[in-house]
C-alpha positions in Angstrom: -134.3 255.3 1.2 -134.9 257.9 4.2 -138.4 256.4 4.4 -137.7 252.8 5.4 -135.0 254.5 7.7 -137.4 256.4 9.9 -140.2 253.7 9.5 -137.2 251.1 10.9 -136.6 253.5 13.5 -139.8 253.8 14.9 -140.9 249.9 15.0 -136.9 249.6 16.6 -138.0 252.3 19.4 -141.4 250.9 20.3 -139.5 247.5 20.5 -136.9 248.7 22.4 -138.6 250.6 24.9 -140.7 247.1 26.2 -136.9 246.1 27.7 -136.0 250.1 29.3 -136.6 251.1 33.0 -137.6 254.6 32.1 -140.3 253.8 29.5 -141.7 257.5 29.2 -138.8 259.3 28.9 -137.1 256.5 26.6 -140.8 256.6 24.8 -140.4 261.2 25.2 -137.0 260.9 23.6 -137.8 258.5 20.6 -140.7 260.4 19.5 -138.5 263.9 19.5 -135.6 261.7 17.8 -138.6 260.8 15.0 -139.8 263.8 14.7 -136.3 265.2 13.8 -136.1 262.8 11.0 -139.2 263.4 9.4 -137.9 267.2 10.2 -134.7 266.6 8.5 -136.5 264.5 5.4 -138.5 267.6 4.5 -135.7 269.9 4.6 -133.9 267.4 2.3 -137.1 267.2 0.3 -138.1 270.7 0.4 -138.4 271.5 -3.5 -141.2 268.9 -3.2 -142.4 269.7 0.0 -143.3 273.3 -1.5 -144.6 272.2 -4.5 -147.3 269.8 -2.6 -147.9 272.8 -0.4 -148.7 275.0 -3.5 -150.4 272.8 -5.1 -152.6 272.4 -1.6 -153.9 275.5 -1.4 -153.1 277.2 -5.1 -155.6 274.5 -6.4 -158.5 275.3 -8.1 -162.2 273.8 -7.6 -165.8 274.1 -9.1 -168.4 275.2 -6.8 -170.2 271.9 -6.4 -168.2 270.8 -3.6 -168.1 273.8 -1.5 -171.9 273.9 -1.8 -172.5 270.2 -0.6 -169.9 271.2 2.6 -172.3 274.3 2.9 -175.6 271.9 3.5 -173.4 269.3 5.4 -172.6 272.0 7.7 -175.9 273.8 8.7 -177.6 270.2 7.9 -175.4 269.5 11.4 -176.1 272.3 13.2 -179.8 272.1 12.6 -179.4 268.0 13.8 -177.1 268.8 17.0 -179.5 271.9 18.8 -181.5 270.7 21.7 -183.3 273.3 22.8 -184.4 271.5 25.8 -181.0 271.2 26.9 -180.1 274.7 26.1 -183.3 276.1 28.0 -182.2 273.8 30.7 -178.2 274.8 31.4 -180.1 279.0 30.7 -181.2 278.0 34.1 -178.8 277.2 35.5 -177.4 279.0 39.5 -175.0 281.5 37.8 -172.8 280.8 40.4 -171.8 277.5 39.3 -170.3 278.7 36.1 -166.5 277.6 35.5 -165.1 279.0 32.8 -163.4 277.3 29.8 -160.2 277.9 28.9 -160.5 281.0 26.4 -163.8 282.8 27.7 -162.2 283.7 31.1 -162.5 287.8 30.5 -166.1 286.7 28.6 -167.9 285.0 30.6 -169.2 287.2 33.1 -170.0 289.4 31.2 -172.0 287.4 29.0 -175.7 287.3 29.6 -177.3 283.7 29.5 -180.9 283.9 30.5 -183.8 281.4 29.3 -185.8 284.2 27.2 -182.5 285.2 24.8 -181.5 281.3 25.2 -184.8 280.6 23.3 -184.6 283.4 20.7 -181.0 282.2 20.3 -182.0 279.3 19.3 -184.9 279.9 17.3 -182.8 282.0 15.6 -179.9 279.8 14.8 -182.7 276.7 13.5 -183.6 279.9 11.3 -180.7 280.7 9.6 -179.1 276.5 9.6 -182.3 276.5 7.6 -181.7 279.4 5.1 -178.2 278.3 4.7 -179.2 274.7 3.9 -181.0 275.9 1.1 -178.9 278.6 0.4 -181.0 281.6 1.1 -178.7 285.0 1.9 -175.6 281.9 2.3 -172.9 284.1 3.8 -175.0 286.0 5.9 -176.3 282.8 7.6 -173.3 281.4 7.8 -172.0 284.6 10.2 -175.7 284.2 12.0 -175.1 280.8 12.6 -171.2 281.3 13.9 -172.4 284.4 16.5 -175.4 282.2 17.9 -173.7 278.8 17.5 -171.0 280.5 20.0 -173.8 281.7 22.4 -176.1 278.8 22.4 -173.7 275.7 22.0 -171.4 277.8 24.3 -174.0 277.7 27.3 -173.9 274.1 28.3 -170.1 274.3 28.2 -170.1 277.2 31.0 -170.5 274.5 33.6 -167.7 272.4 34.0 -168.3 269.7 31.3 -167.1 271.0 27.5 -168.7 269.0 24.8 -166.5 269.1 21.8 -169.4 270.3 18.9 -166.5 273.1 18.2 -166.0 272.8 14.2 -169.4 273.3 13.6 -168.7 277.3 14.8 -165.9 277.0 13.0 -166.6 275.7 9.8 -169.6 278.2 10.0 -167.1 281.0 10.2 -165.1 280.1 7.1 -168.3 279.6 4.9 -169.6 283.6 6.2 -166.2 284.2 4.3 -166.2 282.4 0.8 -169.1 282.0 -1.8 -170.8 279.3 -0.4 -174.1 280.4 -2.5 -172.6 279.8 -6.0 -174.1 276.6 -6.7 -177.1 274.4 -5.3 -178.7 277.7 -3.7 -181.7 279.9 -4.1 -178.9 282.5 -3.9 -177.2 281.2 -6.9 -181.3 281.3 -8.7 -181.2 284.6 -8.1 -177.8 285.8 -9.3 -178.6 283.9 -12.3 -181.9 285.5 -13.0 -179.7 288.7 -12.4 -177.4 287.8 -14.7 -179.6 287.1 -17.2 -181.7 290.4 -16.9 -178.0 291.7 -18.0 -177.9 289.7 -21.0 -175.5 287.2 -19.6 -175.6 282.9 -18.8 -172.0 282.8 -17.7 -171.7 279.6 -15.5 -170.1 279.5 -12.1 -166.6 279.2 -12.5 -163.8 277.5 -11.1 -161.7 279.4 -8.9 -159.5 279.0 -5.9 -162.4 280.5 -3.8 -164.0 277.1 -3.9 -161.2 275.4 -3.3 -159.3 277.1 -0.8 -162.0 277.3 2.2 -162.3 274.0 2.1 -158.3 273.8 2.2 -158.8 275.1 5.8 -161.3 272.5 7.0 -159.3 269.7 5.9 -156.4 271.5 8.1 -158.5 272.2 11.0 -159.9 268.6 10.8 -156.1 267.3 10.8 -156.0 269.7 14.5 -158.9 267.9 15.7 -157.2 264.7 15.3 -153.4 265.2 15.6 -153.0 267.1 19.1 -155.2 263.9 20.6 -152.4 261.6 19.0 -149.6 263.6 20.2 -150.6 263.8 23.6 -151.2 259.9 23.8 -147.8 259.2 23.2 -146.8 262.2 25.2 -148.0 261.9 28.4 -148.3 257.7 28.2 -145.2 256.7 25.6 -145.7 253.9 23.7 -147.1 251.9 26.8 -150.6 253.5 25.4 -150.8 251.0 22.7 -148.2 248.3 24.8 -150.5 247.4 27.8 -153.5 247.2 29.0 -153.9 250.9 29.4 -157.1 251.0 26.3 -159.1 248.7 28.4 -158.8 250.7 31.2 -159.5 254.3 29.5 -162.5 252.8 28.3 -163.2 251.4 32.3 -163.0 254.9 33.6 -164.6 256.8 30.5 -167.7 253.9 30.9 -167.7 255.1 34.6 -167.3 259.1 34.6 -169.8 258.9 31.0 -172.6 256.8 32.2 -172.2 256.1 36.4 -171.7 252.7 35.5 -175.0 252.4 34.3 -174.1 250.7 30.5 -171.1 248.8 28.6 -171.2 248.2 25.1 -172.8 245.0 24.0 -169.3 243.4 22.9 -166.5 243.8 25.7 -163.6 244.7 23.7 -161.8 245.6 27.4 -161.4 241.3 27.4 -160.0 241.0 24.6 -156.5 242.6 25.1 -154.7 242.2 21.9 -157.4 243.5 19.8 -157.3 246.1 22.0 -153.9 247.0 21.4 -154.4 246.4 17.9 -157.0 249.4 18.0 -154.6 251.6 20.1 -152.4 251.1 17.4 -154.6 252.3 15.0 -155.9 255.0 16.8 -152.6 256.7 17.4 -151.2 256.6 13.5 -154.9 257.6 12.6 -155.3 260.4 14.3 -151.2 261.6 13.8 -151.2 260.7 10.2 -154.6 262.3 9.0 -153.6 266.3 8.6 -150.6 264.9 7.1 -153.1 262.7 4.4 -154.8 266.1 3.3 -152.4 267.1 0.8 -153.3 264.2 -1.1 -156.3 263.5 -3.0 -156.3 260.1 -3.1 -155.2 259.9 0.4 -157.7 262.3 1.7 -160.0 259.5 0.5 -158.6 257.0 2.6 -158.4 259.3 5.6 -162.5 260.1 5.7 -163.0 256.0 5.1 -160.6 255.5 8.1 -162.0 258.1 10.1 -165.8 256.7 9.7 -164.4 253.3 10.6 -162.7 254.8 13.8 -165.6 257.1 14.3 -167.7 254.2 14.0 -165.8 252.3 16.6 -165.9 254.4 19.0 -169.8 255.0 18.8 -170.1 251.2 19.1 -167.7 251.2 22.3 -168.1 254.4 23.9 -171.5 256.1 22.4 -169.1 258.9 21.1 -170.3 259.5 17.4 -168.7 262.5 16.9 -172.2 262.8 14.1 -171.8 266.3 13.6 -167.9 266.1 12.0 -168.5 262.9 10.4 -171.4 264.5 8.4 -168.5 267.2 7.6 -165.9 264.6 5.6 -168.1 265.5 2.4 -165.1 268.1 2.6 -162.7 265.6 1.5 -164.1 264.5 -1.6 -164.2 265.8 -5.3 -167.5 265.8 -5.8 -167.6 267.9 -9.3 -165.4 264.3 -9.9 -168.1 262.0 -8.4 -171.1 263.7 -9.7 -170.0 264.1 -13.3 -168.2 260.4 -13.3 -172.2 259.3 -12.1 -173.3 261.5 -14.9 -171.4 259.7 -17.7 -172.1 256.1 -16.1 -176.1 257.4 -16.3 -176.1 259.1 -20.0 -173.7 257.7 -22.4 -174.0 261.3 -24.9 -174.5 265.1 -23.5 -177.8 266.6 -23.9 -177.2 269.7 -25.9 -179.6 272.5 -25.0 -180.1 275.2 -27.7 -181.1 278.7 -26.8 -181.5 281.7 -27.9 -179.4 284.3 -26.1 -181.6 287.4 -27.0 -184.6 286.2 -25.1 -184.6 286.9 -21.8 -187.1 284.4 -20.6 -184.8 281.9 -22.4 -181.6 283.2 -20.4 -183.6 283.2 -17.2 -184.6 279.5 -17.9 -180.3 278.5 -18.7 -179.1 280.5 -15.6 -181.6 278.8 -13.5 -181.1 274.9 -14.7 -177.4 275.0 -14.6 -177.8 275.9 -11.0 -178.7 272.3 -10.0 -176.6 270.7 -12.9 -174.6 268.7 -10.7 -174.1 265.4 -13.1 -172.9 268.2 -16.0 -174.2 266.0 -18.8 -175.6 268.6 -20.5 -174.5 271.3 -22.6 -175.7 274.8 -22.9 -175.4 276.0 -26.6 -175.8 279.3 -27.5 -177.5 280.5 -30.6 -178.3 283.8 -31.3 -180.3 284.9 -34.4 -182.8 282.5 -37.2 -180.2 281.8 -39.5 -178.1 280.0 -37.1 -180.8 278.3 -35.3 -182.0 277.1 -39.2 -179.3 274.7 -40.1 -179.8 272.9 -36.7 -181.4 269.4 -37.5 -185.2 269.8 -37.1 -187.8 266.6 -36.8 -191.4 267.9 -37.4 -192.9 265.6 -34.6 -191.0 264.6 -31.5 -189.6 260.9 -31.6 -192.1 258.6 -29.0 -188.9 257.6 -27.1 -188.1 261.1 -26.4 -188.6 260.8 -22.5 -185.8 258.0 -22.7 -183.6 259.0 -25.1 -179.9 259.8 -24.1 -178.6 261.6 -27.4 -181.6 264.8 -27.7 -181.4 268.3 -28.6 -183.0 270.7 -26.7 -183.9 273.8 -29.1 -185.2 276.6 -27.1 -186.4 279.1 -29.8 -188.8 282.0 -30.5 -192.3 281.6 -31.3 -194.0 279.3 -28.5 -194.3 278.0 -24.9 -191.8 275.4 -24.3 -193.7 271.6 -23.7 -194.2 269.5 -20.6 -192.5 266.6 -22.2 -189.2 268.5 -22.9 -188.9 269.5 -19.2 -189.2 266.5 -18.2 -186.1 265.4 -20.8 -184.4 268.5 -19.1 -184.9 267.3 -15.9 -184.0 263.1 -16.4 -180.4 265.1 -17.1 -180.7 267.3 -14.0 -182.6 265.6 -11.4 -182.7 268.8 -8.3 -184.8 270.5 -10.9 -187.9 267.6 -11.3 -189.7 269.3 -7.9 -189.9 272.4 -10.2 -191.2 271.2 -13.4 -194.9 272.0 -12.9 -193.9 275.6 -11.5 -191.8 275.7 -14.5 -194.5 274.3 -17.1 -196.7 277.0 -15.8 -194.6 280.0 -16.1 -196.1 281.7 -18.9 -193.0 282.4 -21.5 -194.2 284.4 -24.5 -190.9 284.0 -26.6 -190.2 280.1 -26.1 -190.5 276.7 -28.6 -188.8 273.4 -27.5 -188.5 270.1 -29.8 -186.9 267.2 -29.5 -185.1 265.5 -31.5 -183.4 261.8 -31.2 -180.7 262.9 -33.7 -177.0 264.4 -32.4 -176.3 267.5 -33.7 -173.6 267.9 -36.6 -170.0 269.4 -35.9 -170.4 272.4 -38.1 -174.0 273.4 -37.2 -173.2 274.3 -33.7 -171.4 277.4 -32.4 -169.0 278.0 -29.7 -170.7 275.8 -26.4 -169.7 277.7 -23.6 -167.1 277.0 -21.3 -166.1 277.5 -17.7 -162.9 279.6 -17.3 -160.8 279.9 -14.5 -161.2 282.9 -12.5 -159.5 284.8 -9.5 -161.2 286.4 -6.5 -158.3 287.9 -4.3 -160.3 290.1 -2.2 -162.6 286.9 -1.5 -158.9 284.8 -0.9 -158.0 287.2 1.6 -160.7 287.2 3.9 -161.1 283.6 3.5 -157.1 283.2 4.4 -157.5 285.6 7.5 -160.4 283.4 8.8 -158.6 279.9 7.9 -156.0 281.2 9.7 -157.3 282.4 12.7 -158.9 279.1 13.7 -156.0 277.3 12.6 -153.7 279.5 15.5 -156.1 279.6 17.5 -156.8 275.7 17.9 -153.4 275.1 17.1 -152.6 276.9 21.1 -155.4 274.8 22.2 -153.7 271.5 21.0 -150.2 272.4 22.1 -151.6 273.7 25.8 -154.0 270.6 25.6 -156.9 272.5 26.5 -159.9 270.2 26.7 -161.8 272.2 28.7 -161.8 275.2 26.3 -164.0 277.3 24.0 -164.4 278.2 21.0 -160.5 277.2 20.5 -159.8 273.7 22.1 -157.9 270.8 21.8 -160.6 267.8 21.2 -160.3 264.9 24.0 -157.2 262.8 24.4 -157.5 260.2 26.8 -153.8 260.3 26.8 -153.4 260.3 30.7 -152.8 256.8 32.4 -156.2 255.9 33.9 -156.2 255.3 38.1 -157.5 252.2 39.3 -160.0 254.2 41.3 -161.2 257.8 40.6 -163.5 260.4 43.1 -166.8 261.2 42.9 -169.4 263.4 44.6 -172.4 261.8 45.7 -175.6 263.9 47.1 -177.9 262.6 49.5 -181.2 264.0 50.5 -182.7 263.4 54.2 -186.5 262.7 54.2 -188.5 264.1 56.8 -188.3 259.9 58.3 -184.9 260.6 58.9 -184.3 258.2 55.3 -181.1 259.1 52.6 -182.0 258.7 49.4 -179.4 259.7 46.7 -179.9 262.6 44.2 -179.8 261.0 41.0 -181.5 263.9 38.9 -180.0 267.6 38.5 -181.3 268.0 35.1 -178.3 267.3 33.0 -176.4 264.2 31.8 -174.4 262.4 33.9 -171.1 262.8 32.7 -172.1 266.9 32.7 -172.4 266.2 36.2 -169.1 264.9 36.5 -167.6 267.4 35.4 -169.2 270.0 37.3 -168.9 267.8 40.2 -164.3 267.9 39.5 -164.5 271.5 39.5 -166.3 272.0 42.9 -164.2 269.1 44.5 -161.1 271.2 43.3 -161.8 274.1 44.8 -159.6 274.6 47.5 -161.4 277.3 50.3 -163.6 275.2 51.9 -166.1 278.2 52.1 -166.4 278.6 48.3 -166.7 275.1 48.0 -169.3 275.2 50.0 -171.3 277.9 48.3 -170.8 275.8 45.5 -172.4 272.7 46.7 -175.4 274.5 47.6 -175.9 276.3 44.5 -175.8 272.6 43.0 -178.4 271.8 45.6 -180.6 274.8 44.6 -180.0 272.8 40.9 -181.6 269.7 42.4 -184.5 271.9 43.9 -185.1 273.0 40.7 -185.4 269.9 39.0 -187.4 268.4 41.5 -189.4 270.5 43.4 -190.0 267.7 46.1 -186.6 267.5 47.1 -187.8 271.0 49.1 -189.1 269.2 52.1 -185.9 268.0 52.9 -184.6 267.9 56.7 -180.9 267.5 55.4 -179.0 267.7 52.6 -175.0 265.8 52.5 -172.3 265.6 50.2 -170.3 262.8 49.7 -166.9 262.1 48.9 -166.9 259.0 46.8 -163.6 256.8 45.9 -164.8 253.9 43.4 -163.5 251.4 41.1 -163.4 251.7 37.5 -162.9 248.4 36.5 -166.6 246.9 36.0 -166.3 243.8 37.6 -165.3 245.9 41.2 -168.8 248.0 40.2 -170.9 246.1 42.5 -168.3 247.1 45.2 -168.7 251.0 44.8 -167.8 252.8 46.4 -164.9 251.4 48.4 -165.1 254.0 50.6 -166.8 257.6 51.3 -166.4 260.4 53.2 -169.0 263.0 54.6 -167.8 266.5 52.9 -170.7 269.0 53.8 -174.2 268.7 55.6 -176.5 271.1 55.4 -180.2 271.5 57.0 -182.4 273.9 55.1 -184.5 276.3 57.2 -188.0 275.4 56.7 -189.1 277.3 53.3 -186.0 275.2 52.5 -184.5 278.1 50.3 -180.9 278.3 49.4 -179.1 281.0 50.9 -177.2 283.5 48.4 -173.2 282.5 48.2 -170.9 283.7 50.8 -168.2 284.3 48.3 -168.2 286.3 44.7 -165.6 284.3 43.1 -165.5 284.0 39.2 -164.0 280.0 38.6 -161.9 278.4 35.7 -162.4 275.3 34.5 -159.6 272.5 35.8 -158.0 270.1 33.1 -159.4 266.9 34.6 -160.0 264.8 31.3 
């Protein structure tokens, strides 16, 4: 009954507040009236609400998932560094750093130069590498958090933050669980390890698997959820009422591209399906952290989220690649691989070995490594009378490569066949690149045959099985790191830090867009007394936008100053003709966002700063030794 209540109450509010004077604060007070009745349900719910919250992060996983996050993840961060652009902002004046919200104390103490910018990144292509294939997992997992916060971190030290943020993040949590349990070389090793000690335990399922990836589902619900709140915060429900979504995307097509592209289907002209989307949007992104403690509903949350995702690539060339990649977190993929598995092969492939030959262990621990569809079973028979009342066929059956119901028999006495790898490896496909390496791996102690006939109930011993275990000492670090980032973007979301790093709270658009917004606009003066605009500083231009804010807000003229020529210097930089120069001036700019006034911009400008370079035309050292933070302009 308390559902429908609250659900009545908030369609009644946003209906209401169309015919109210006060729209915000109406719009203000309804949300904190909602809010306390989904407060108020919990508490009268809270038996349950605890048990779902148990249940979140007491449950249990196999490693399979975990592992598929752990490529996701250093798959991204391989895909999103540039190290053009890194080499690029390393270059950057030092002087026109402005520091994000979070590395104020850092910052100047942090040495960016283009030498360590390229080792940097060298290194962290490196380890994303090692990590993908699960080489030394943990440890590249901490590489790639240190240098992802050095070398993603430098373009950010300029007044424009890029939101790549989770990828350091989700980094961290991996350097804290065992990420290298399953679909790694690490895990090849441990089971070669293992089976030096006389042991083919599988990995097991455990909380360790489950719970790291607990915390990126929650930090994924942050990303979303602060965006939403501020929306309705700072606009009300007039976000989603009026025409306020065709103009956020006016002035985010301005500030993003200089007016220079729109989206090949003008959504901004179509006003109800753009409040339909603003709709969406807003329960999307408010809804989604709340969906997490659900597995079905964590399914429809990633399929919403590539939808919206997808729209707002479409729209605004925001893909947002690099988290979308990272919803493999949200699926049961032990569940997906093994419900592939049975759809493929309608009977398990039994695998008979003999547990007191080594070379025998080595070859179980290493197979049930990349045995992700778990359509085989590993059945272990020690000793020759055990292994004699198995069903034996003198020759192998011709069908053998096709045949779903086979046995497997690893036994003494010779090298295992070609043909029987390949059976192995129709069941576990990761393993077919290493067949050949496998067929010529010289096994003294080793026989394989193949038989088309299922083994009999009573012939077979115990087939091993996959207990549950703990790892509290794992659990702990794991917990500490969850919930450091959690805090920590958490105070990003509430302060609505955009402008921030590593903690942050990811864009909003949630401010009521101007009709016109300012720009800075630098001209060059050719020795023919001609002004010719500055178009290229070496950056994108909504990077220079941003840097651009942060001068402009800088109130002593003399610093400001400074920092128009250091930007100048920039220009120099990037193109050395722009030396010869008899003047250099700086524009105030007010122009339109609405496209159809773009042909009119700028309405109006206003001469800032002129400057005449002497005539080796270098850039004198700044005036001033001030250390800047970053303004909230988004």
């Amino acid at each position: 009954m308390a559902v429908p209540v609250i659900a009545a109450s908030m369609v009644g509010s946003v209906s209401l507040s169309r015919y109210v004077d006060r729209r915000l604060l109406f719009s203000r007070g309804a949300i904190i009236g909602i809010a306390a009745e989904l407060a108020i349900l919990a508490i009268l719910e809270r038996e349950q609400v605890v048990r779902i919250v148990r249940a979140f992060f007491g449950d249990t996983a196999e490693p399979l998932s975990l592992a598929i996050f752990r490529m996701a993840v250093f798959a991204a961060i391989f895909h999103e560094f540039d190290i053009d652009t890194i080499r690029s902002f390393s270059r950057m004046p030092p002087g026109l750093q402005f520091a994000p919200w979070g590395m104020g104390a850092l910052l100047p103490h942090l040495w960016i130069a283009p030498g360590w910018a390229k080792i940097a990144g060298a290194l962290l292509l490196i380890f994303s590498a090692t990590g993908f294939v699960g080489l030394f997992s943990r440890t590249s997992a901490l590489a790639c958090t240190v240098l992802g916060f050095y070398v993603f971190g430098i373009p950010n030290f300029y007044g424009k933050v890029d939101h790549d943020h989770h990828l350091v993040w989700f980094a961290a949590i991996l350097a804290f669980s065992p990420c290298g349990d399953f679909l790694a070389l690490d895990a090849v090793v441990a089971a070669w390890r293992d089976a030096d000690r006389k042991s083919t335990n599988p990995s097991l399922s455990s909380r360790a698997y489950a719970l790291p990836l607990r915390f990126v589902m929650l930090l994924m619900g942050v990303i979303y959820f602060f965006p939403g709140f501020w929306k309705l915060w700072q606009s009300g429900f007039d976000w989603f009422l009026t025409d306020n979504l065709p103009r956020q995307l006016h002035l985010f097509w301005l500030w993003s591209f200089d007016g220079l592209w729109l989206p090949s289907f003008r959504i901004d002209q179509h006003l109800w399906l753009c409040r339909i989307g603003a709709v969406a949007t807003i329960f999307f992104e408010l809804s989604f952290v709340f969906l997490m403690f659900d597995k079905r509903l964590r399914v429809v949350a990633a399929f919403g989220g590539l939808i919206f995702h997808g729209a707002t690539n479409w729209l605004m060339r925001i893909s947002f690649l690099s988290l979308r990649v990272c919803y493999v977190a949200l699926f049961d993929w032990s569940w997906i691989c093994s419900t592939i598995g049975r759809a493929l092969y309608r009977k398990d492939l039994l695998l008979v070995y003999d547990s007191n030959s080594l070379s025998a262990r080595r070859l179980v621990g290493f197979v049930r490594v990349w045995d992700i569809f778990g359509r085989t079973q590993y059945v272990n028979v020690a000793g020759e009378e055990t292994v004699a009342t198995l069903p034996s066929s003198p020759e192998k059956p011709k069908n053998a490569f096709l045949v779903q119901d086979t046995v497997l028999h690893l036994h003494m006495g010779r090298s295992i066949s070609f043909s029987a790898l390949c059976t192995l490896a129709q069941r576990i496909p990761l393993i077919w690149a290493a067949v050949p390496a496998l067929y010529l791996w010289s096994v003294a102690e080793r026989v394989c045959a193949v038989h088309n006939k299922p083994i009999t109930q009573g012939a077979v011993p115990t087939v091993e099985a996959t207990p549950t275990i703990s790892a509290r000492p794992q659990l702990a670090g794991i917990t500490v790191i969850g919930c450091m980032l959690l805090v920590g973007n958490t105070c990003g979301g509430i302060c609505r830090r955009i402008n921030a790093w590593p903690f942050t709270c990811y864009p909003t658009f949630s401010l009521p867009p101007p009709e016109q917004i300012v720009s800075l606009s630098v001209v060059a003066v050719s020795s023919s007394g001609a002004e010719k605009p500055v178009e290229s500083f070496g950056f994108p231009y909504h990077r220079f936008y941003g840097l651009s804010r942060n001068i402009l807000a800088i109130e002593d003229p003399v610093a400001r100053n400074d920092q128009l020529l250091l930007l100048w210097a920039r220009a120099i930089q990037t193109t050395p003709e722009l030396r010869t120069s008899l003047a250099v001036k700086f524009y105030v700019e007010n122009v339109w966002i609405d496209p159809d006034r773009w042909s009119r911009n700028p309405r109006d400008r206003t001469l800032l700063f002129a400057w005449y370079p002497p005539a080796d035309g270098d850039v004198p050292n700044p005036r001033t030794a001030m250390h800047f933070s970053d303004t909230e302009w988004q």
